[in-house]
LOKOL-922553 format. One record per residue: residue number from 1; x, y, z of N, C-alpha, C in turn. Coordinates in Angstrom, 2 decimals, always signed. Layout:
BEGIN
NUM  X  Y  Z  X  Y  Z  X  Y  Z .
...
***
This chain:
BEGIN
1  +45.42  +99.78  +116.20  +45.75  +98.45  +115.67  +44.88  +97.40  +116.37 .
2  +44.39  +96.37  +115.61  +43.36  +95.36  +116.19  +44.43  +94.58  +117.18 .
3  +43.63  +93.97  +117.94  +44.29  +92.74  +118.53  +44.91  +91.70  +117.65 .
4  +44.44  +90.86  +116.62  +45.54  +90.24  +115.98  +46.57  +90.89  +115.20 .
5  +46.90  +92.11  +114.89  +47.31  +92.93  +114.19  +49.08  +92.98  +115.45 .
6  +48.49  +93.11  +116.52  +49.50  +93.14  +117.65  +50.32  +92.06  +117.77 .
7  +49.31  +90.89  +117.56  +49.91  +89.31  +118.17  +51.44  +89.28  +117.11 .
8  +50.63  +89.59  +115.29  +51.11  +89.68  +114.62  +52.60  +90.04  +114.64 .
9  +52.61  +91.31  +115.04  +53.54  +92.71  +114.86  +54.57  +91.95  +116.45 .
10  +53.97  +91.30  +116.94  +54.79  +91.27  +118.25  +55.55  +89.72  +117.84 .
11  +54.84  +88.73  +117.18  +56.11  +88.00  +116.33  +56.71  +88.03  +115.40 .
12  +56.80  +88.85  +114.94  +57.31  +89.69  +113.95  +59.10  +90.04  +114.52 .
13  +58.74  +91.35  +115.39  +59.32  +91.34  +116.66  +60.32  +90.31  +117.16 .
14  +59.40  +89.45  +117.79  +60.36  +88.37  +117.94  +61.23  +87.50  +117.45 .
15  +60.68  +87.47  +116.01  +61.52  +86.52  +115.12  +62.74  +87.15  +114.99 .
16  +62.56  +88.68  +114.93  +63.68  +88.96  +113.98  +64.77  +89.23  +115.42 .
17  +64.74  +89.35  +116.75  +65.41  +89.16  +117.56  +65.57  +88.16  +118.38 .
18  +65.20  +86.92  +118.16  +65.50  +85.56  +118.86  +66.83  +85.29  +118.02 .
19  +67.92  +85.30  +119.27  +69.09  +85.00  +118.97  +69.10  +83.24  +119.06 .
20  +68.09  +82.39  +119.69  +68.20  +80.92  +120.09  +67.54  +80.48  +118.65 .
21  +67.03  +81.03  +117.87  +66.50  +80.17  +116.75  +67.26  +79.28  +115.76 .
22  +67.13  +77.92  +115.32  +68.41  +77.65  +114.47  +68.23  +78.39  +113.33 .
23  +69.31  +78.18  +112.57  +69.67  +78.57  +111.06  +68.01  +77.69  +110.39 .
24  +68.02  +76.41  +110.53  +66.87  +75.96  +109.92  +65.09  +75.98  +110.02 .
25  +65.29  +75.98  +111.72  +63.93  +77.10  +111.88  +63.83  +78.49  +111.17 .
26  +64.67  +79.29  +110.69  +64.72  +80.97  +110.38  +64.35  +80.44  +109.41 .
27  +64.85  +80.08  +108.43  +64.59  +79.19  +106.79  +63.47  +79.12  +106.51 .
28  +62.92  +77.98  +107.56  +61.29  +77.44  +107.33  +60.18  +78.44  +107.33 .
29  +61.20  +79.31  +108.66  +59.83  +80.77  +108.54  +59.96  +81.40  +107.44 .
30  +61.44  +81.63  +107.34  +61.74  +82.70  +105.65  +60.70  +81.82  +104.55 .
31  +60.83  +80.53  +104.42  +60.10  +79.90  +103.50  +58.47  +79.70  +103.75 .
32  +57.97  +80.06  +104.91  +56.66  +79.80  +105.06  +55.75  +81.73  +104.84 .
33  +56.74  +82.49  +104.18  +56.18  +83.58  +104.47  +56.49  +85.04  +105.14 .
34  +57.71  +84.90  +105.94  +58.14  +85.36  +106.77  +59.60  +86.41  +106.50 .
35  +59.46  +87.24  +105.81  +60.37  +87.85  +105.63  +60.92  +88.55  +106.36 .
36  +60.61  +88.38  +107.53  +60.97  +89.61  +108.89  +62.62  +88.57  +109.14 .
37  +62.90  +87.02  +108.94  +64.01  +86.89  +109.47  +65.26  +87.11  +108.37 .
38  +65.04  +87.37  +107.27  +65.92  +87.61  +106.34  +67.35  +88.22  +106.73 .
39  +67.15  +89.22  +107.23  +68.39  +90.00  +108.25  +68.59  +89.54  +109.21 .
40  +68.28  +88.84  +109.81  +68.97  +87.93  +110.81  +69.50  +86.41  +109.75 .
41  +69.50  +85.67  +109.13  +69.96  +84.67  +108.44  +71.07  +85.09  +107.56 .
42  +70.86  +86.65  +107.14  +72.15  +87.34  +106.27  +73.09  +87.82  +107.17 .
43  +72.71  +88.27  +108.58  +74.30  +88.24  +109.08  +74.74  +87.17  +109.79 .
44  +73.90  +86.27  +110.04  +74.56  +84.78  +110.52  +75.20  +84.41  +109.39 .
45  +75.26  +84.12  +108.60  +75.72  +83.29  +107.20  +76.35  +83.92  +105.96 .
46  +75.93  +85.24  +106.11  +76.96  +85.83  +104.71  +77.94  +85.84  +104.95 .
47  +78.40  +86.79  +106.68  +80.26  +86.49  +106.66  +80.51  +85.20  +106.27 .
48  +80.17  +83.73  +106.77  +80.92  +82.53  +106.49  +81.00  +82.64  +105.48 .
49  +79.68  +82.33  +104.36  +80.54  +82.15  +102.83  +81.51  +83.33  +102.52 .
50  +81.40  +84.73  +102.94  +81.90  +85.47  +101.84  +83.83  +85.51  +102.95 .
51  +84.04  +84.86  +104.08  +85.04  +84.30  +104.58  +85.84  +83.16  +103.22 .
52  +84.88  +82.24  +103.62  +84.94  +81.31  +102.58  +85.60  +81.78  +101.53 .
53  +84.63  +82.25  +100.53  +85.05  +82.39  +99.16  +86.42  +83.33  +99.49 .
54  +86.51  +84.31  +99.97  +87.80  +85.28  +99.84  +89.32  +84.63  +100.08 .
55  +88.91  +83.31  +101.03  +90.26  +82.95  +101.20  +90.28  +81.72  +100.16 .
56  +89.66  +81.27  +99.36  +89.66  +80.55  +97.96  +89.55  +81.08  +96.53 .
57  +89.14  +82.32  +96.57  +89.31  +82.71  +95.26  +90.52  +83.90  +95.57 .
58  +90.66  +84.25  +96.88  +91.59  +85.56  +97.02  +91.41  +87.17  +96.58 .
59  +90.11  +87.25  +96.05  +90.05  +88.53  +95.61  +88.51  +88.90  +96.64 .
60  +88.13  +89.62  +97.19  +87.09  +89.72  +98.10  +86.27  +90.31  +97.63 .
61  +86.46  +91.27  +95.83  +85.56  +91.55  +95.17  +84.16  +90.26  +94.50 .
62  +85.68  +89.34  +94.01  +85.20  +88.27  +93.48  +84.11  +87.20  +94.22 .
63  +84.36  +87.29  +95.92  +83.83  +86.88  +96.76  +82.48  +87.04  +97.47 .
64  +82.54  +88.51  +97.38  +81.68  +89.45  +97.43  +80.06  +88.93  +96.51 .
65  +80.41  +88.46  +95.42  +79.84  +88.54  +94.16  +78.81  +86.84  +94.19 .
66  +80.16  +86.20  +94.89  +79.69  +84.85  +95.04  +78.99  +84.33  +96.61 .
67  +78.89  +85.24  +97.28  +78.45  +85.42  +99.05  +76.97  +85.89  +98.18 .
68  +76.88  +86.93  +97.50  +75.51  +87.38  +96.86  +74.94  +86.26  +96.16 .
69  +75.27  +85.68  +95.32  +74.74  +84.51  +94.83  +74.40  +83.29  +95.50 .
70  +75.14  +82.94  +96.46  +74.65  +81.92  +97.39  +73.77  +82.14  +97.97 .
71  +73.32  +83.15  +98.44  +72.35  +83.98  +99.32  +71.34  +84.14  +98.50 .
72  +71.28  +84.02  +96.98  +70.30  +84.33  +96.37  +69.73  +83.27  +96.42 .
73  +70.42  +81.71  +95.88  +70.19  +80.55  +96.39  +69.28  +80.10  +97.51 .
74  +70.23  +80.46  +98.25  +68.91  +79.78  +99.47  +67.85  +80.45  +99.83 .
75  +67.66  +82.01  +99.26  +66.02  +82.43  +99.63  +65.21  +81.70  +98.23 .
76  +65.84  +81.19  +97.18  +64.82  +80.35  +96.45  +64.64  +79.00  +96.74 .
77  +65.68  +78.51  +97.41  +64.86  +77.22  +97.94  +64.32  +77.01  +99.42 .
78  +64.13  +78.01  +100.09  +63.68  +77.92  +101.12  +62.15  +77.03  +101.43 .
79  +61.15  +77.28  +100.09  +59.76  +76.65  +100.11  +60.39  +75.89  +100.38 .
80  +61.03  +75.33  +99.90  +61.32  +73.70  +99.89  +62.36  +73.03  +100.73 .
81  +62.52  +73.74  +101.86  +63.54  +73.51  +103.01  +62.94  +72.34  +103.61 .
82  +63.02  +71.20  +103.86  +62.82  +70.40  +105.25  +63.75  +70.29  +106.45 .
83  +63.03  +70.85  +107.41  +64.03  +70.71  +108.71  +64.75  +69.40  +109.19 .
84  +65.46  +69.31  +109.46  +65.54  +68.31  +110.24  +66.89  +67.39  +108.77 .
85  +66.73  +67.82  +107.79  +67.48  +66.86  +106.65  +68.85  +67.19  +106.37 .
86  +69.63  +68.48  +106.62  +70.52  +68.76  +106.39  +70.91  +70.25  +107.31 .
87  +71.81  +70.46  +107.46  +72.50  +72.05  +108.26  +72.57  +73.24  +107.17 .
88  +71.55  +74.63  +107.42  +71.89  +75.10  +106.59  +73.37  +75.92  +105.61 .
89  +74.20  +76.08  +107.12  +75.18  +75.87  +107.07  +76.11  +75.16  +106.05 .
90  +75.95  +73.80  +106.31  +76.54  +72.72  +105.46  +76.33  +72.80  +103.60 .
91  +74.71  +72.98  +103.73  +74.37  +73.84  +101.84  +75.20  +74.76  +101.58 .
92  +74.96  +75.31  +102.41  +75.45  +76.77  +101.86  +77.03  +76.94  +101.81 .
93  +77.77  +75.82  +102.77  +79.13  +76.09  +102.04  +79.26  +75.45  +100.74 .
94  +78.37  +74.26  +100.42  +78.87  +73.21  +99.23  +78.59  +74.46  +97.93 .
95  +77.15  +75.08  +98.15  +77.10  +75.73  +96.97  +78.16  +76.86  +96.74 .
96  +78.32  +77.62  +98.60  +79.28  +78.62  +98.08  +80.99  +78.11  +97.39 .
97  +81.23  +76.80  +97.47  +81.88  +76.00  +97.44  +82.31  +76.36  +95.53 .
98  +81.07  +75.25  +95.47  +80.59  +75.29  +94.18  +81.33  +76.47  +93.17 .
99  +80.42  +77.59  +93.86  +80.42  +78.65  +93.30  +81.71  +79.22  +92.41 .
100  +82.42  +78.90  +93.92  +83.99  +79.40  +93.79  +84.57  +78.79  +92.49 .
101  +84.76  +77.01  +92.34  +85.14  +76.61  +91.48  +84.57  +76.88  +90.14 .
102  +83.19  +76.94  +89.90  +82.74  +77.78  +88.79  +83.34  +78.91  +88.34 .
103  +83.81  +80.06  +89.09  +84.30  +81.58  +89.08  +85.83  +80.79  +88.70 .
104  +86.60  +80.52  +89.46  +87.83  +80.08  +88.64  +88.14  +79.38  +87.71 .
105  +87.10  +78.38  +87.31  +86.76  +77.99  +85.64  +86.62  +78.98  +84.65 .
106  +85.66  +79.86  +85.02  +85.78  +81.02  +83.93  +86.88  +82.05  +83.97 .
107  +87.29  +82.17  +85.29  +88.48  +82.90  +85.07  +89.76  +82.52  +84.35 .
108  +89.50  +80.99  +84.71  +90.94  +80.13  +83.59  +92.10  +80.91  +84.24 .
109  +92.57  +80.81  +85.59  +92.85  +80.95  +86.56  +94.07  +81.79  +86.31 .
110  +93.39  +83.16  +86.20  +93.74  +84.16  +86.39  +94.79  +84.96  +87.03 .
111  +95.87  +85.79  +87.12  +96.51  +86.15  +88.88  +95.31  +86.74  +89.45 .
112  +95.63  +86.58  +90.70  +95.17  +87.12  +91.58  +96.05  +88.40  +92.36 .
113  +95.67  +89.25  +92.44  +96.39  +90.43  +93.09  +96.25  +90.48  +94.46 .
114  +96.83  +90.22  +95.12  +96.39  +89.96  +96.85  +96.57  +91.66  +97.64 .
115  +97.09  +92.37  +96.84  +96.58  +93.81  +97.49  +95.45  +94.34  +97.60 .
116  +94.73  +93.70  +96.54  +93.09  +93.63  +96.24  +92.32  +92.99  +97.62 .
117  +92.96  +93.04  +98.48  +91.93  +91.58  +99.47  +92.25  +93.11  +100.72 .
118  +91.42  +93.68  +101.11  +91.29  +94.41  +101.92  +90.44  +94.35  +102.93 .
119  +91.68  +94.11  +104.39  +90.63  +93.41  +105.41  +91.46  +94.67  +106.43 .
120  +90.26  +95.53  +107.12  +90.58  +96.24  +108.18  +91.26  +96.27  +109.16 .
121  +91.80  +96.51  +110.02  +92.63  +95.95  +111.13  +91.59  +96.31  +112.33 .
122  +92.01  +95.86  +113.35  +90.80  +95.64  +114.24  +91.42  +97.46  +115.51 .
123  +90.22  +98.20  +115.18  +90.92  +99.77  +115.86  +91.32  +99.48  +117.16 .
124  +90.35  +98.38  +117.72  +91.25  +98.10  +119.59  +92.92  +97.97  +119.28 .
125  +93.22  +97.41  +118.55  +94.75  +96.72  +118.52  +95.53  +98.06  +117.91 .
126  +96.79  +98.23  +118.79  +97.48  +99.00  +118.39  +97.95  +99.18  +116.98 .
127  +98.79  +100.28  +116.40  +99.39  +100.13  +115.08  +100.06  +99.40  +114.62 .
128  +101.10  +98.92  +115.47  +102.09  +97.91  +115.65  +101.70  +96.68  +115.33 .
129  +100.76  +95.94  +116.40  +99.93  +95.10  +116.34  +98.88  +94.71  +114.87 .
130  +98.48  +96.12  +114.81  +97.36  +95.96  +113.26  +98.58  +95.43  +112.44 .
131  +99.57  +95.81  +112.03  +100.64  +96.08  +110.77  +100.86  +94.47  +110.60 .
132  +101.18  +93.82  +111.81  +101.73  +92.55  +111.93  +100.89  +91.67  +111.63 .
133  +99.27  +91.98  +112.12  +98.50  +91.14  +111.91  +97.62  +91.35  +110.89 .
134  +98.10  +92.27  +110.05  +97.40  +92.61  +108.76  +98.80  +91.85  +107.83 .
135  +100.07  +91.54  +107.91  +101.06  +90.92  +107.33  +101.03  +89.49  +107.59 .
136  +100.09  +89.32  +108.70  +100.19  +87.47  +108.81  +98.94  +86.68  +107.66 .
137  +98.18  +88.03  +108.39  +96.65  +87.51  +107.00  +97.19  +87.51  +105.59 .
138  +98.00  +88.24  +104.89  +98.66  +88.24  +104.01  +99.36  +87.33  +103.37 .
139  +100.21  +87.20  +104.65  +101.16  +85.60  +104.24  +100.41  +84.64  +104.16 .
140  +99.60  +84.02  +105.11  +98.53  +82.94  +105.27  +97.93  +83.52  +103.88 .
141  +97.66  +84.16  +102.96  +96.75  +83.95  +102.10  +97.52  +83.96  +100.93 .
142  +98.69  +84.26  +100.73  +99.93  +84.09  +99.71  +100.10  +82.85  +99.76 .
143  +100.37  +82.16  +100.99  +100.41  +80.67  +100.50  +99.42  +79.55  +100.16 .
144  +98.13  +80.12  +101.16  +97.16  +79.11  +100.55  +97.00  +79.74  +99.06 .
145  +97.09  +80.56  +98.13  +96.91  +80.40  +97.15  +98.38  +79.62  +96.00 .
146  +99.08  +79.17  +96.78  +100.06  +78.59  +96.53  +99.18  +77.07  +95.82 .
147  +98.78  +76.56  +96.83  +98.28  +75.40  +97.03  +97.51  +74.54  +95.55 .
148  +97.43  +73.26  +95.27  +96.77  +72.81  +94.66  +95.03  +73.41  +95.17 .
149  +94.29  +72.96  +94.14  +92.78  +73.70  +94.45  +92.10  +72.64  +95.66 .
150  +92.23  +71.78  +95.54  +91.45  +71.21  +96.35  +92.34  +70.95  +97.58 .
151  +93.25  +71.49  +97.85  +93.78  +71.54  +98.88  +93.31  +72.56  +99.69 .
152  +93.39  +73.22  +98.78  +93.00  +75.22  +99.48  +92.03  +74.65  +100.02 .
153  +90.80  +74.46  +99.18  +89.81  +74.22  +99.92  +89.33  +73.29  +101.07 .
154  +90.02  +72.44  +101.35  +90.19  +71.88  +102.31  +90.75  +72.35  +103.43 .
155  +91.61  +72.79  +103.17  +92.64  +73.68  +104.24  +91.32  +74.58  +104.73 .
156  +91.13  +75.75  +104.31  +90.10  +76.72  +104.14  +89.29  +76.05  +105.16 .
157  +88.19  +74.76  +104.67  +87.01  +74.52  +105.48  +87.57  +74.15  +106.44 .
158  +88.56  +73.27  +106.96  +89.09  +72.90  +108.05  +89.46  +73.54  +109.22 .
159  +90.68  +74.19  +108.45  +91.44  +74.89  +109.94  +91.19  +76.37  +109.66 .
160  +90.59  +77.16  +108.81  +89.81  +78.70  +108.95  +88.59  +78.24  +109.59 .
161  +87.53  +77.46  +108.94  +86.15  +77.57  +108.59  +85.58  +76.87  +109.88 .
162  +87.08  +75.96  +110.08  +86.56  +74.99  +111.54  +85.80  +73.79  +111.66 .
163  +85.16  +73.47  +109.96  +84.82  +72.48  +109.97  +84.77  +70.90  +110.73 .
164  +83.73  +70.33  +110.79  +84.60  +68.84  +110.59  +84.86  +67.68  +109.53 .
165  +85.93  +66.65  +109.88  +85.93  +65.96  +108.14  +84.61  +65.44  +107.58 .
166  +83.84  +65.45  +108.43  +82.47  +64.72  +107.63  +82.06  +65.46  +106.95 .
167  +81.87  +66.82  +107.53  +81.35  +67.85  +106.91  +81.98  +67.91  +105.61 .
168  +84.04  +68.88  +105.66  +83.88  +68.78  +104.64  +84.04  +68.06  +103.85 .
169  +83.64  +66.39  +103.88  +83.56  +65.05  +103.06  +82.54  +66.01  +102.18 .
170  +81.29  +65.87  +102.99  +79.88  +66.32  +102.30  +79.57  +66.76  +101.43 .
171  +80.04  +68.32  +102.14  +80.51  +69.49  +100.72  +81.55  +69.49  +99.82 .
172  +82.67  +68.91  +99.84  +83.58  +68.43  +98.47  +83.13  +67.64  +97.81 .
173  +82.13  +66.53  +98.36  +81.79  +65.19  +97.72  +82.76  +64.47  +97.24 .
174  +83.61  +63.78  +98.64  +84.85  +62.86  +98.59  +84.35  +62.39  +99.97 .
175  +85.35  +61.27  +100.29  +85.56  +60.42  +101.61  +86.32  +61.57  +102.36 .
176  +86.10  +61.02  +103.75  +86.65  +61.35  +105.24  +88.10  +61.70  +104.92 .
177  +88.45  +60.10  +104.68  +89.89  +60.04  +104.32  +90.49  +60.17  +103.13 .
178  +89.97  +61.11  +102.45  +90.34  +62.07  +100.91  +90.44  +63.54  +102.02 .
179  +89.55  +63.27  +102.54  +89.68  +65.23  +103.17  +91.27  +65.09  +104.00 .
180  +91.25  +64.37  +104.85  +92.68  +64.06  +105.82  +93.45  +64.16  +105.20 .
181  +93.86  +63.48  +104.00  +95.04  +63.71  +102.73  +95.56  +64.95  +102.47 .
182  +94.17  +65.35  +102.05  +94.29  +67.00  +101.65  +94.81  +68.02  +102.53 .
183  +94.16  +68.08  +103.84  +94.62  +68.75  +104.93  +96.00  +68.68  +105.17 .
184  +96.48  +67.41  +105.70  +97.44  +67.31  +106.19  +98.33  +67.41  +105.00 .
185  +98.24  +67.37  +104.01  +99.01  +67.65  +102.93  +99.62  +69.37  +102.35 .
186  +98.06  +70.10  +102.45  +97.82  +70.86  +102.59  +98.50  +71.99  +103.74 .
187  +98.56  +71.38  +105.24  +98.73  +71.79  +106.17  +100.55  +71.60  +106.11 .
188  +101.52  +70.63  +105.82  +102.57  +70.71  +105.38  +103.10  +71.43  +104.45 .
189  +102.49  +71.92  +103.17  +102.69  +72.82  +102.47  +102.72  +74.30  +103.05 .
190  +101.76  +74.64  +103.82  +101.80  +75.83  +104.19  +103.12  +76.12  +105.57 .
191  +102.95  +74.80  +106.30  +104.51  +75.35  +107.14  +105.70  +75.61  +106.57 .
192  +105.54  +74.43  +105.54  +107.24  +75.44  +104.73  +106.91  +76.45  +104.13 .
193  +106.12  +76.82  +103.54  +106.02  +78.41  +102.78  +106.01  +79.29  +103.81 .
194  +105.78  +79.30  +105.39  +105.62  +80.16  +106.23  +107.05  +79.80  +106.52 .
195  +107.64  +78.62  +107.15  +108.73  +78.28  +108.01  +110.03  +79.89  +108.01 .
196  +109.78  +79.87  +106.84  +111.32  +80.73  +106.51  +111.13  +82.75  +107.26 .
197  +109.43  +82.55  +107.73  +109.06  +84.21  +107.66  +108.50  +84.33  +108.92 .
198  +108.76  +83.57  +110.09  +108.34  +83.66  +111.82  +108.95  +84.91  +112.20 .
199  +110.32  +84.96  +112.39  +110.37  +86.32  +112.69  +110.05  +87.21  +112.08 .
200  +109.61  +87.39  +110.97  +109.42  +88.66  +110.16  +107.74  +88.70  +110.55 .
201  +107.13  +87.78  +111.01  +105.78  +87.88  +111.05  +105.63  +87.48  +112.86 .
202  +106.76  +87.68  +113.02  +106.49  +87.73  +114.87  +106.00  +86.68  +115.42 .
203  +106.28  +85.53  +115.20  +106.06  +84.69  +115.79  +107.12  +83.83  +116.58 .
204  +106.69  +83.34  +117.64  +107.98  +82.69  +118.61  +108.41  +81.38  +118.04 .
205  +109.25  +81.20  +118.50  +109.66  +79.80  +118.14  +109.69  +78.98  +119.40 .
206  +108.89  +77.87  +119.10  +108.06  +76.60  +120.23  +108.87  +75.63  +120.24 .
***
């Protein structure tokens, strides 16, 4: 192998294992040419949306489907990424956002079967432990689908996704204080739908 052939192959290398790079540097390289960071930007970012979508549409097939499409998204606009203008992050929830409400438009809102949402239990944690905490994810997702839609989703980016309100101002495309409404509105709804099921879901009382 020549000498630039090495320099090459050795950032290559590096790109695809620099854990310090942002989300929007990886982009610019993905967009300048660089397909070596692709797998590193798909496991930073696919769990979030396809997090995302599963606890808003509730089916993780359906989610699945729309985590792929967002992802298809941003490797086509990558040419056209400018650093420094937005979090890729922040796109990528509005579209996976997006997405979601599109999919439940055409579904013309469908049931949802929540046995369908199959999330592993973690093998460190005992059986006991898995059972309970495979029944809390459950409940938590029985009731946010309770919810008005734009509540869910608020709820969702907030107190799952961790957001902040600016953020998800951004990506809903509403005010600060439209998101607070929602939340805390949101966030009252779900204590009474839980209130009645603490002991059955093991939780203490504070």
């Amino acid at each position: 192998m020549t000498e630039a052939g090495q320099r090459l192959q050795a950032r290559q290398v590096a790109s695809r294992s620099d854990p310090e790079a942002s989300d929007e540097a990886l982009l610019v390289r993905f967009g300048n040419g660089d397909p070596s960071v692709a797998a590193e930007l798909t496991r930073r970012l696919a769990p979030r949306v396809l997090s995302l979508a599963t606890r808003v549409l509730g089916s993780r097939a359906e989610a699945e489907d729309v985590t792929q499409e967002a992802m298809i998204r941003l490797w086509k606009i990558a040419p056209e990424w400018r650093s420094g203008e937005a979090r890729v992050t922040t796109w990528l929830y509005r579209v996976g956002m997006n997405l979601c409400i599109d999919h439940k438009r055409k579904a013309r809102g469908g049931h949802v079967d929540l046995d369908a949402i199959p999330e592993p239990p973690d093998p460190a944690a005992g059986a006991a432990e898995a059972l309970q905490e495979g029944a809390r994810r459950d409940a938590l997702q029985e009731a946010l689908m309770t919810l008005p839609e734009r509540q869910r989703q608020a709820v969702v980016l907030r107190h799952i996704e961790e957001l902040t309100n600016p953020e998800i101002a951004g990506i809903m495309d509403i005010s600060v204080e439209a998101v607070e409404s929602l939340t805390a509105r949101g966030k009252r709804t779900l204590a009474k739908a839980l209130a009645g099921r603490r002991e059955e879901l093991g939780y203490q009382d504070g």
